[in-house]
C-alpha positions as MATLAB code, in Angstrom:
seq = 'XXXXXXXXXXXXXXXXXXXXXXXXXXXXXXXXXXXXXXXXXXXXXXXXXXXXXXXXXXXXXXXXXXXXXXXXXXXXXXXXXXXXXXXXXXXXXXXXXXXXXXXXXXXXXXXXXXXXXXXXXXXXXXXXXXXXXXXXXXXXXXXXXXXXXXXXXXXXXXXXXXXXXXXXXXXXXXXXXXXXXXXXXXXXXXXXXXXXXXXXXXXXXXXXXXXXXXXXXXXXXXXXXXXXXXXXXXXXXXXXXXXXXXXXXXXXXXXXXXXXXXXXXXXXXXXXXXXXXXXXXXXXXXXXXXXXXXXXXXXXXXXXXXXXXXXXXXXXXXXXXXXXXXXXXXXXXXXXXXXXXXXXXXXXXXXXXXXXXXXXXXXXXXXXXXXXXXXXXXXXXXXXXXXXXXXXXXXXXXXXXXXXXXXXXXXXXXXXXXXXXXXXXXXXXXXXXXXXXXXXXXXXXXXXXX';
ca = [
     -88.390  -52.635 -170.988;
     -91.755  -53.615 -173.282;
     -93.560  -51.696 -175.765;
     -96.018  -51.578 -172.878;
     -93.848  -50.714 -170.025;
     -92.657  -47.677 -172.253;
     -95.705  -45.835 -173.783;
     -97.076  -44.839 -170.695;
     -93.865  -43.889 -169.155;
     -93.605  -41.113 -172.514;
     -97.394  -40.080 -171.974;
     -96.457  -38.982 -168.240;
     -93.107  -37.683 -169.449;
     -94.922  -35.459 -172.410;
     -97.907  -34.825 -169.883;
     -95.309  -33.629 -167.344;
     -93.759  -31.751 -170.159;
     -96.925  -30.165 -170.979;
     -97.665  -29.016 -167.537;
     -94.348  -27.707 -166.428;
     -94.015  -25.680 -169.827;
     -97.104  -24.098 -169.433;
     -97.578  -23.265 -165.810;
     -95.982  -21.278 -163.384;
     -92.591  -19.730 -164.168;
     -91.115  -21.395 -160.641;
     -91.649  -24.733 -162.762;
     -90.223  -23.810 -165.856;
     -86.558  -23.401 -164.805;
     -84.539  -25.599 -162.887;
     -87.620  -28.406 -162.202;
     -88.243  -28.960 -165.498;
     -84.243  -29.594 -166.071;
     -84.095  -32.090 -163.889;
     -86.998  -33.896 -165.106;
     -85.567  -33.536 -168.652;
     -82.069  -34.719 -167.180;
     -83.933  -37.935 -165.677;
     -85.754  -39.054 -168.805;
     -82.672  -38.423 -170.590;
     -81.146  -40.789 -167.867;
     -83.643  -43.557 -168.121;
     -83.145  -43.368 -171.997;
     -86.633  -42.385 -172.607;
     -85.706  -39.296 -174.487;
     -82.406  -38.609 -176.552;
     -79.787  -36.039 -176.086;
     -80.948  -34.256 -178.992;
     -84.389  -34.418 -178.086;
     -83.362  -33.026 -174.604;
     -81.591  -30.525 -176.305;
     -84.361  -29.542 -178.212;
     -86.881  -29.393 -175.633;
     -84.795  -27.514 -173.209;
     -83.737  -24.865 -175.788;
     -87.186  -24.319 -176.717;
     -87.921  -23.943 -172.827;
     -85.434  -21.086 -172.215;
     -87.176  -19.123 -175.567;
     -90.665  -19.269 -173.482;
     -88.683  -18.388 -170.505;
     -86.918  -15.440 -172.531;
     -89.903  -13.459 -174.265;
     -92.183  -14.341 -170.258;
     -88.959  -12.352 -168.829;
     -89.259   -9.704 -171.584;
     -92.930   -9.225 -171.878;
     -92.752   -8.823 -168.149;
     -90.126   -6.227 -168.115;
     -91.986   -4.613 -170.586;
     -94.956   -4.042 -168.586;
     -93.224   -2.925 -165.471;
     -91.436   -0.156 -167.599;
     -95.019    1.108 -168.843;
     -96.955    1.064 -165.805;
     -93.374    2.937 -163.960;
     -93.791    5.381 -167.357;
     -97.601    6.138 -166.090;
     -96.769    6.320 -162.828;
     -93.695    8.711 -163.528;
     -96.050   10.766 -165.870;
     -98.781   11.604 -163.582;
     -95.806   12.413 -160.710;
     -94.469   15.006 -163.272;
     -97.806   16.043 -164.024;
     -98.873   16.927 -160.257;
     -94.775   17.638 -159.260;
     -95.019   21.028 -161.850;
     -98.458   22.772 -160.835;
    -101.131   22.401 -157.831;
    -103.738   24.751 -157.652;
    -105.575   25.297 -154.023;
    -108.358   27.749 -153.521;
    -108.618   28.381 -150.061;
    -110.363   30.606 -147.199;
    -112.668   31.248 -144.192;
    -115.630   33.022 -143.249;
    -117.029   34.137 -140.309;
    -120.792   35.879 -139.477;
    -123.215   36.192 -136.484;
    -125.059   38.778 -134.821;
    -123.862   41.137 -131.833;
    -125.416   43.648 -129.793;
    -123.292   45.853 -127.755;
    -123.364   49.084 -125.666;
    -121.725   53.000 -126.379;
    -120.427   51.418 -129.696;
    -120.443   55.042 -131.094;
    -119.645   58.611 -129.653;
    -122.492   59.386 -126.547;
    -124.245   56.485 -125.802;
    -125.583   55.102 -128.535;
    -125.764   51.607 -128.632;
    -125.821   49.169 -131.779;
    -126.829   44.982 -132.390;
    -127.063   43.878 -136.411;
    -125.253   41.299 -138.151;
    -121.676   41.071 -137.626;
    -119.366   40.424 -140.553;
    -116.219   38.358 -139.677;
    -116.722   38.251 -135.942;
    -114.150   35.771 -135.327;
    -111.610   35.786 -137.808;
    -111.073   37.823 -141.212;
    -113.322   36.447 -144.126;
    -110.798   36.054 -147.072;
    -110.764   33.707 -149.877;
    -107.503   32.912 -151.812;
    -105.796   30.843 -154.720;
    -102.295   29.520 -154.441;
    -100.365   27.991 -157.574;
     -97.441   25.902 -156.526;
     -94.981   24.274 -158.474;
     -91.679   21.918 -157.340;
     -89.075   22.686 -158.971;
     -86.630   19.573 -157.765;
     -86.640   17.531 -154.808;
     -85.698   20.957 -152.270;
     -87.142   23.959 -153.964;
     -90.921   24.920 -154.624;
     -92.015   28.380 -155.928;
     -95.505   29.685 -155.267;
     -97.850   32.476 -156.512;
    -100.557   33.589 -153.711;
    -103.651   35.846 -154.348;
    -105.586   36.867 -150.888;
    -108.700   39.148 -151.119;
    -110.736   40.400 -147.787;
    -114.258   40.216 -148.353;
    -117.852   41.334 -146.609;
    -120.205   38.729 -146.312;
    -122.467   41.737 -145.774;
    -122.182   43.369 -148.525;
    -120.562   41.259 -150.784;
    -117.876   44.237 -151.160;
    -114.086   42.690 -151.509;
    -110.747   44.084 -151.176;
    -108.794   46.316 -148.587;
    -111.414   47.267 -145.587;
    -114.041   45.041 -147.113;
    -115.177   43.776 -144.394;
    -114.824   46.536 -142.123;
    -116.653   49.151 -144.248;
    -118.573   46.952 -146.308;
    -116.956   48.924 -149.571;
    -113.859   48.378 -151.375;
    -111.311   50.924 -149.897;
    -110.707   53.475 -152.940;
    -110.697   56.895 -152.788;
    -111.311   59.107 -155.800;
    -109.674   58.787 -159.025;
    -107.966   55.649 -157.276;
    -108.773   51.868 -157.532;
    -109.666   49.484 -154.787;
    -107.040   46.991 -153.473;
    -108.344   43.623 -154.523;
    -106.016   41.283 -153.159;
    -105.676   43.376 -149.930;
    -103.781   40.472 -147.761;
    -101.735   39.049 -150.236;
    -100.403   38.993 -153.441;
     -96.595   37.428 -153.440;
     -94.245   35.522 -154.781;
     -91.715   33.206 -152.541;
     -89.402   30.366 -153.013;
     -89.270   27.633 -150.530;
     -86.190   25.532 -149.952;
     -86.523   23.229 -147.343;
     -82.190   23.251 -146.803;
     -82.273   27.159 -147.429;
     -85.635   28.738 -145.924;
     -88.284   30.844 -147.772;
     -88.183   34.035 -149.987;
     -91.219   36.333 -149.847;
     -91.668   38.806 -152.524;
     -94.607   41.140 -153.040;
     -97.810   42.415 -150.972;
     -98.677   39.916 -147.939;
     -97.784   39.711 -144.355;
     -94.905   39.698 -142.152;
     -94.085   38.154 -138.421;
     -96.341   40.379 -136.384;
     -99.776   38.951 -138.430;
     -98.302   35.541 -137.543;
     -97.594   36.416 -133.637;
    -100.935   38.443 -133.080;
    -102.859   35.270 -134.061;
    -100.805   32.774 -132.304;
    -100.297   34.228 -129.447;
    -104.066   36.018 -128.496;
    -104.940   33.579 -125.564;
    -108.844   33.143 -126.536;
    -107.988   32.042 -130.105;
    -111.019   34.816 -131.459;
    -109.302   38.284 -131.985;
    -111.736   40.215 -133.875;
    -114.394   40.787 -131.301;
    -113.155   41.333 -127.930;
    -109.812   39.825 -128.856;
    -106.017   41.006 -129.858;
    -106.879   42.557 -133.034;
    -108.584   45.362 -131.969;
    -106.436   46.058 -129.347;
    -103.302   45.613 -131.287;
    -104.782   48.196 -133.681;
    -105.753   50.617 -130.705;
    -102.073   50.781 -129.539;
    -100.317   50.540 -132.580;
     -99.016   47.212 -133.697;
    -102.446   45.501 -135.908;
    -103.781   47.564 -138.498;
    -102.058   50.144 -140.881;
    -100.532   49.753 -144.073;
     -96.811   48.695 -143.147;
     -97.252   47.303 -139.417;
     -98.608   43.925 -139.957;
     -98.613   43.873 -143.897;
     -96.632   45.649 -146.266;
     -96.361   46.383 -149.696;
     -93.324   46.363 -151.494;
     -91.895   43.236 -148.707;
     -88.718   40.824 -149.394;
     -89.337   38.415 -146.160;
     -87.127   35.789 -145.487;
     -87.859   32.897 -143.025;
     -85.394   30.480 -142.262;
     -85.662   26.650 -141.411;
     -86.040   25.166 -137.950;
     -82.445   24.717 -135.832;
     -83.402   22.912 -132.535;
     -86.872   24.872 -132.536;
     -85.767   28.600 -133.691;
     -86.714   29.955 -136.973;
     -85.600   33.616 -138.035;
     -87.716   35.569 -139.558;
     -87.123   39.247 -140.955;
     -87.844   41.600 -143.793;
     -87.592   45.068 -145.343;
     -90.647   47.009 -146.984;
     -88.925   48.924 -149.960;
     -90.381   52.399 -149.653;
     -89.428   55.579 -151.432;
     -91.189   58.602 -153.334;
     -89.556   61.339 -155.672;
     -87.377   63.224 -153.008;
     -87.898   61.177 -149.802;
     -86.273   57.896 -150.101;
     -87.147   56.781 -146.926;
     -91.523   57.593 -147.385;
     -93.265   54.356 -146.543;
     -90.235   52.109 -145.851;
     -90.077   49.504 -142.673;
     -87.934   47.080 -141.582;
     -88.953   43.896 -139.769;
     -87.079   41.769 -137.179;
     -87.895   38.221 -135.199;
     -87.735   35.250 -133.969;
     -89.765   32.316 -133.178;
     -89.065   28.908 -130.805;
     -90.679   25.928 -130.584;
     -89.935   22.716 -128.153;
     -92.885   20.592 -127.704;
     -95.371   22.073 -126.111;
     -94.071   25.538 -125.059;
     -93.273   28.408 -127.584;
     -91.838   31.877 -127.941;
     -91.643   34.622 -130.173;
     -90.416   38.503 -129.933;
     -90.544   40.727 -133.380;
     -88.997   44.463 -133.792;
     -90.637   46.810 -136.361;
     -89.433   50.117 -137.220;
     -91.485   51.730 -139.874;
     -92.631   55.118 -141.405;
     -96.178   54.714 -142.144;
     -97.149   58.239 -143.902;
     -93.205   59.883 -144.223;
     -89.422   59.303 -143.167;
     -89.847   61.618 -140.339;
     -92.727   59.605 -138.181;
     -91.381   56.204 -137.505;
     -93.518   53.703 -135.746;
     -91.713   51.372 -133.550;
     -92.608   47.903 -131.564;
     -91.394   45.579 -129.603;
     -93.851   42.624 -129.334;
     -93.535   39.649 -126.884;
     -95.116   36.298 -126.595;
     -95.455   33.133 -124.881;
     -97.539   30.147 -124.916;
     -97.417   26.825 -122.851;
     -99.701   23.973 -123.294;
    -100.262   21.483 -120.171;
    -103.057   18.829 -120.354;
    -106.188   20.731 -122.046;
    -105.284   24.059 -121.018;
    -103.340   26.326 -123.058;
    -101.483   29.409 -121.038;
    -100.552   32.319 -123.484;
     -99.741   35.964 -122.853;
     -97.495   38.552 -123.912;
     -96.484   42.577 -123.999;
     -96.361   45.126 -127.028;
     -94.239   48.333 -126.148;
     -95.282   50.680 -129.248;
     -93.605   54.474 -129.948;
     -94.740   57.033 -132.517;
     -92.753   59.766 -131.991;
     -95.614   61.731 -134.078;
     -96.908   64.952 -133.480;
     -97.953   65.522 -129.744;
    -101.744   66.618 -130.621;
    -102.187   63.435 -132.349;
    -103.943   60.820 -130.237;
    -104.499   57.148 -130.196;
    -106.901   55.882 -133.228;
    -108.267   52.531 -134.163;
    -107.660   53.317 -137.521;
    -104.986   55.485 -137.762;
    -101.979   54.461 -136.007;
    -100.147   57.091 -137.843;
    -101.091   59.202 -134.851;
     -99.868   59.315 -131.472;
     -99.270   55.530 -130.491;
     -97.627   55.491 -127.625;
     -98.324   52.902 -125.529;
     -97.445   49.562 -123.172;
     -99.955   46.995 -123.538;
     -99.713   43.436 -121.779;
    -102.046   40.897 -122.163;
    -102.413   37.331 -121.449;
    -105.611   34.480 -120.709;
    -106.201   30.709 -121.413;
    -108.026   28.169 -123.637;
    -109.668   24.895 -121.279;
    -110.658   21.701 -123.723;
    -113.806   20.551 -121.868;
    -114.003   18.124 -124.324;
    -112.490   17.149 -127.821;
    -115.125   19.564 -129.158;
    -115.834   22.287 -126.836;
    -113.532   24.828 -125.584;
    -113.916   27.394 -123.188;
    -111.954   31.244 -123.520;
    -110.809   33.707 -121.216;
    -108.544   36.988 -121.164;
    -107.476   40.362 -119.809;
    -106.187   42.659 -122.130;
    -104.509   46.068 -121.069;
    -103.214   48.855 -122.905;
    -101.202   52.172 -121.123;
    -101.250   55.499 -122.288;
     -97.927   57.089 -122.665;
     -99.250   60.810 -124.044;
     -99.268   63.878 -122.826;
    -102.315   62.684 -121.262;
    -100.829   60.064 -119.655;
    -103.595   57.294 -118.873;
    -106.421   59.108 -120.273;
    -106.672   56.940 -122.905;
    -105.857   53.690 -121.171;
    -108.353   50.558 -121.812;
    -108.818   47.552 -119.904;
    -110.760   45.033 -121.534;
    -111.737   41.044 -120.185;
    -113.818   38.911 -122.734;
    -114.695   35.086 -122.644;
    -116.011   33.031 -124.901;
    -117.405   29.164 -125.564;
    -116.161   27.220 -129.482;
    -117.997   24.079 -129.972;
    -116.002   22.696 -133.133;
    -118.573   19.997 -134.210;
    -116.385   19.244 -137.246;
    -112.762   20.222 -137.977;
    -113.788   22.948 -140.102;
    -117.218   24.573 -138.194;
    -116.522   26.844 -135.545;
    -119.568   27.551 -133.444;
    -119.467   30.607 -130.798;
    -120.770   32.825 -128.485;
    -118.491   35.735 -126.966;
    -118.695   38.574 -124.146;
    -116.345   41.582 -123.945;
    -116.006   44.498 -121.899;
    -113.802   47.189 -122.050;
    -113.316   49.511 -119.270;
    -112.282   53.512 -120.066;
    -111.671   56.338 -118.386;
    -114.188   59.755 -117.718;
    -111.895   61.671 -119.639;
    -111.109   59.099 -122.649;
    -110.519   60.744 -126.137;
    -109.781   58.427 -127.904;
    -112.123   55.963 -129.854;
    -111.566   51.953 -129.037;
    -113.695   49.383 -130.068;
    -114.364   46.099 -129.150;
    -115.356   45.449 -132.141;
    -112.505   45.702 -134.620;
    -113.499   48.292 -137.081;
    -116.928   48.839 -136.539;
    -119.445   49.298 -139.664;
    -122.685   48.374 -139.548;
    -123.862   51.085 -141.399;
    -122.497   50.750 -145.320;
    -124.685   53.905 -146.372;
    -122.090   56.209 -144.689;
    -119.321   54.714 -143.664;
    -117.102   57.847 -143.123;
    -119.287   58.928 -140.476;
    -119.098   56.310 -138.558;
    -116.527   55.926 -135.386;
    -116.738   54.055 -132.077;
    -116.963   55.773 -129.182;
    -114.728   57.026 -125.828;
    -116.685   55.358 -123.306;
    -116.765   51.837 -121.636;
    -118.348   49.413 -123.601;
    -119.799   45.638 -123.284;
    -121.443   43.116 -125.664;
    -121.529   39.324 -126.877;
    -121.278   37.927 -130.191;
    -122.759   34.811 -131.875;
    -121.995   33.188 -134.912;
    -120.155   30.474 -136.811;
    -116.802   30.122 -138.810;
    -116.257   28.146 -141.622;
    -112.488   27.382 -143.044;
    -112.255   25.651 -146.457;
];
């Protein structure tokens, strides 16, 4: 082999060299070997220069495999960081609010009637913060703060938005974060803990279970609060609660709680216990809660047995239930809408449906009966039907328009709204009471959840 012959063979070879050294990493291994190996071969290179070269090749390949490694271990480092960093704390501030206008007939004692703007027509205004933090893999603790508010009045707190003023008598201070203020533990192998103010099964069943989905005009709530199982401090929230809510098993969940009570001589003053169950499979569900509680002393224990039932079958949802409510209370007592402390002693059934016209617009309807069990058996008994249209132009918007009417007896006593807890007057709001007679009105107005 020439001079000639050779020189360009060792340009390639270096050129090849060159390239293989310096580009991709697929190259730089076993390729570049074999071309080493077949210059080697040819005797165009030595052994020591292949030596060399190829010992100089794994040192690039070395520190490329390092420096690499190296950056995967600091961008996994961020990564793991900013995991830790959201894993320990999230902070979500939360609510809903609700306003229209309503005009409705005998909304007082007589006939007067009343129209204005309605404050939380559809559901209760609140606003709330949650601070959650995961503690491993299973368990996550949680602090939740839940204030009722008038978008009225601007007023906040327990009966905010049903008085328009913060609920404090004198010498006493208003109850700020009247729905909730807990503590619970979450284990999704274990269940949940509740611990603190906030609600127990019954909130949960009322809502789910009131067949036109709007239960604070012409809807569950004010019923529920009529006879006995909505409303007072102890029947659908408590203070003082330890819940506990276990995980699914083949679509049942338990769910039960005690209210710790107690005052200087009376351990019993204020306490409750709380008993239910919930199933789920697909598209029907079930739920029955007990409550036995003593909402002013040991001696006057309200109890309830709640039912409910819901089925869903193309775009209609079926849902109904019965409440059987005892307050073995004094027998001049009668039914109140605020006061279920009194005589509740009642049977109420109820039931209705929810039609999807369209992925946006829903139409309501439901019957809603409650049965006197007084002295003055049926005097007191209301039947109520409402309806309603929702056109939900975004996930969050509600849009409405509602008509109730509730039927009573001549001889009624006993003061039921339609509208739950009645105040359109904040000047006096002690004065002010719905009345004993039949009554009818619609609602407008919008809901916004955030």
């Amino acid at each position: 082999m020439t001079k000639t012959t050779i020189r360009p063979l060792l340009r390639g070879a270096a050129l090849a060299l060159a390239l293989l050294s310096s580009g991709s990493p697929v190259y730089a291994g076993e390729d570049l070997k074999a071309l080493l190996e077949l210059l080697l071969e040819k005797g165009i290179i030595t052994q020591a220069e292949y030596d060399n070269k190829l010992r100089k090749v794994q040192e690039v390949e070395d520190i490329r495999a390092f420096n690499e490694a190296q950056d995967v271990r600091r961008v996994t480092a961020a990564v793991d960081a900013r995991a830790e960093k959201e894993r320990q704390f999230k902070t979500d501030i939360y609510g809903l609010l609700s306003a229209g206008y309503y005009s409705a007939s005998n909304m007082k004692a007589g006939t007067l009637d009343a129209e204005g703007m309605s404050d939380q027509p559809k559901g209760n205004n609140r606003i709330g913060l949650k601070l959650t933090r995961e503690l491993d893999a299973d368990l996550t603790a949680m602090v939740t703060l839940e204030s009722n508010f008038s978008a009225r009045t601007g007023a906040i707190g327990k009966d905010a938005g049903a008085s328009g003023a913060n609920n404090a008598g004198a010498g006493s201070m208003a109850s700020v974060f009247d729905r909730e203020a807990s503590f619970r533990v979450t284990s999704k192998t274990y269940g949940t803990l509740v611990i603190g103010r906030g609600p127990n099964l019954q909130t949960e069943l009322n809502s789910a279970f009131d067949p036109r989905q709007n239960w604070n005009f012409g809807g569950l709530k004010a019923i529920g609060r009529y006879a006995g199982f909505h409303g007072a401090s102890g029947i659908n929230r408590a203070d003082k609660l330890f819940r506990y809510i276990s995980p699914a098993y083949r679509g049942f969940t338990v769910d039960g709680g005690i209210s710790v009570g107690g005052v200087p001589g009376d351990s019993q003053y204020g306490a409750g216990t709380y008993a239910g169950a919930r199933y789920k499979d697909g598209d029907f569900e079930a739920a029955y809660n007990h409550i036995r509680v003593a909402l002013s002393a040991s001696a006057a224990n309200n109890e309830v047995h709640f039912f409910g039932a819901k089925y869903t079958v193309g775009k209609m949802t079926l849902s109904g239930g019965l409440a059987f409510t005892t307050n073995p209370q004094s027998a001049t007592a009668t039914l109140s809408t605020t006061t279920p402390g009194g005589k509740a002693s009642v049977n109420t059934a109820f039931g209705g449906l929810v039609y999807r016209l369209t992925p946006t617009l829903s139409v309501n309807g439901a019957y809603y009966q409650v049965k006197d069990k007084t002295s003055a058996a049926g005097a007191n008994d209301v039947g109520m039907l409402a309806t309603g249209l929702t056109w939900t132009p975004y996930k969050d918007w509600d849009l409405f328009v509602d008509y109730a009417n509730a039927h009573r007896r001549g001889n009624a006593t006993a003061a039921f709204s339609i509208y739950d807890a009645w105040r359109p007057d904040t000047a006096s709001p002690g004065t002010l009471a719905a009345g004993a007679r039949s009554q009818s009105g619609f609602s407008v107005g919008a809901q916004y959840k955030f």
